[in-house]
N, C-alpha and C positions, 0 to 999 in steps of 0.2 A: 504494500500500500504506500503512496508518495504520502508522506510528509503535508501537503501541501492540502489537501483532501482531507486527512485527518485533523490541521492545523484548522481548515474550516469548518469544518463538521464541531469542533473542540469550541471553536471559537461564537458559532452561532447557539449552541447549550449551554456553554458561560454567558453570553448575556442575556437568553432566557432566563436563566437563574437569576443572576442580578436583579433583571427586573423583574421578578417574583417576590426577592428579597426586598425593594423599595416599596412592593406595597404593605409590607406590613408595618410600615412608618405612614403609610394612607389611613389604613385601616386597622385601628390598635386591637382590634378583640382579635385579631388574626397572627396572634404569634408565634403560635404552635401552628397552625393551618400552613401559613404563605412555606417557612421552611420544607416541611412536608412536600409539598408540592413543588418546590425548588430541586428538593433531591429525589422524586421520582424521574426527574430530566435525563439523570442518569441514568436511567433503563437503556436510554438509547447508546452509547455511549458504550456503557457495560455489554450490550448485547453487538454492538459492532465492528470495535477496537479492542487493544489489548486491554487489561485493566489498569496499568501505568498511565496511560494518556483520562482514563476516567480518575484515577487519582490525581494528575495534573489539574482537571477539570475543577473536579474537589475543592482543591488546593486554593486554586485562584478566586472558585466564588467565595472561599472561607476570609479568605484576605481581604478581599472587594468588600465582601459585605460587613467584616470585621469595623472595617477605616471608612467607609462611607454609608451607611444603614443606621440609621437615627434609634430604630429598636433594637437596642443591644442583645435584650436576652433573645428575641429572634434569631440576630445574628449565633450569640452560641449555641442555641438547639440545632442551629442548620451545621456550623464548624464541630460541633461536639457529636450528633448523634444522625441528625437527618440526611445532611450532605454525605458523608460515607457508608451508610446501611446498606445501600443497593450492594455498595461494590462488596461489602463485608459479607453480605446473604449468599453472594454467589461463591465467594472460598472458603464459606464453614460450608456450603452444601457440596462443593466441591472434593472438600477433605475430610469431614465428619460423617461417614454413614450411618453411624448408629444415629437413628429417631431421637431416641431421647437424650443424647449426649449432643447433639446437633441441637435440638430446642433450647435444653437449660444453658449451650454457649450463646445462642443468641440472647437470652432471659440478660444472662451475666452482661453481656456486651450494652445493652440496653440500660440498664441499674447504672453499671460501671457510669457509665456514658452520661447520662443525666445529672445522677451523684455529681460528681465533678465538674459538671455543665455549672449547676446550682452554687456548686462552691463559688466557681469562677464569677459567677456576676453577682455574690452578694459578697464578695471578699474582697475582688479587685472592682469589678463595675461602682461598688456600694451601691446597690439598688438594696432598698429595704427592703424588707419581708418581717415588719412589726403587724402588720395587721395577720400573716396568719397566727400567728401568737393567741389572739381574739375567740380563735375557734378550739383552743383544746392542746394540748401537749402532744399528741395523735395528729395532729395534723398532716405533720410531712409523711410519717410514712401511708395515711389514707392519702395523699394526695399520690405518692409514688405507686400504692397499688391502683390506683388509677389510673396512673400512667401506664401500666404493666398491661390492663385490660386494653386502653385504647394500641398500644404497641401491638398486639396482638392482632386488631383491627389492620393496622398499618402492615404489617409481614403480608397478611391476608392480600393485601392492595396492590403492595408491589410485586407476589405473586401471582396475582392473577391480570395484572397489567404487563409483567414481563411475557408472558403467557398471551394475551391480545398483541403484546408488539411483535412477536414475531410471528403471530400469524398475519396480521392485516399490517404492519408497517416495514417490515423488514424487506420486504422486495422492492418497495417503494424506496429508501433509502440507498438502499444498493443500486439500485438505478440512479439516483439521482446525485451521487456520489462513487456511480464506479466504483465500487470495494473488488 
């Protein structure tokens, strides 16, 4: 594959992402949503090139959205967990055959991944988090099982979107892009 093709291809899913990432500085209840949706881009990506140029992709919307994305914690759920999941679903399913050692690495990767997200924007961002305090001692980890259920949903998505892209997109790509 030239370089030149993939540089494009690379180039036109980095700034869909980007601009994904800007609307959730539009639309504030969309923080968790707009990321999401930013890293399902890479379906395309993951499914058409190596995964090095999908982690380049990665890479660059993490930075772009890190330095110019008004909604910070946005920004780290897409750099922490959303922006890389595609590519990370496809080399635990890759390398993990066992079912259930393959789920609980995903479960792990997901926790990990937020944990840390969280630290990140209330440690160095200082974004407060005094009002969850308001609801109970319990809070965070009902909010993280929460998260656990909606992840769940989310795996579901990008599987069955990976699963739609290459039936109905993947020729069309390739065509349109010579692979």
């Amino acid at each position: 594959m030239k370089s030149t093709k993939l540089t494009a291809l690379g180039g036109i899913v980095t700034a869909l992402s980007v601009m994904f990432m800007f609307l959730s500085s539009l639309i504030p209840f969309m923080t968790y949503v707009v990321p999401a949706f930013a890293g399902l881009l890479l379906i395309v990506t993951v499914e058409e090139v190596e995964l090095k140029w999908s982690a380049y992709i990665y890479f660059a919307v993490s930075v772009l959205s890190l330095l110019v994305i008004a909604d910070k914690e946005s920004a780290v759920m897409y750099a922490f967990f959303f922006g890389y999941y595609p590519i990370v679903r496809v080399i635990v399913n890759d390398h993990i055959k066992n079912k259930a050692l393959n789920i609980f690495l995903r479960f792990l990767i997901f926790n990990v991944s937020v944990v840390l997200g969280y630290l990140l924007i209330i440690y160095v961002f200082a974004i407060p988090i005094e009002e969850m305090e308001e609801f109970g001692k319990y809070t965070n980890l009902f909010l993280l099982g929460l998260g656990n259920v909606t992840f769940v949903f989310y795996d579901i998505v990008v599987r069955n979107l990976t699963i739609i892209y290459n039936r109905s997109w993947h020729d069309r790509v390739n065509k349109t892009f010579k692979f």
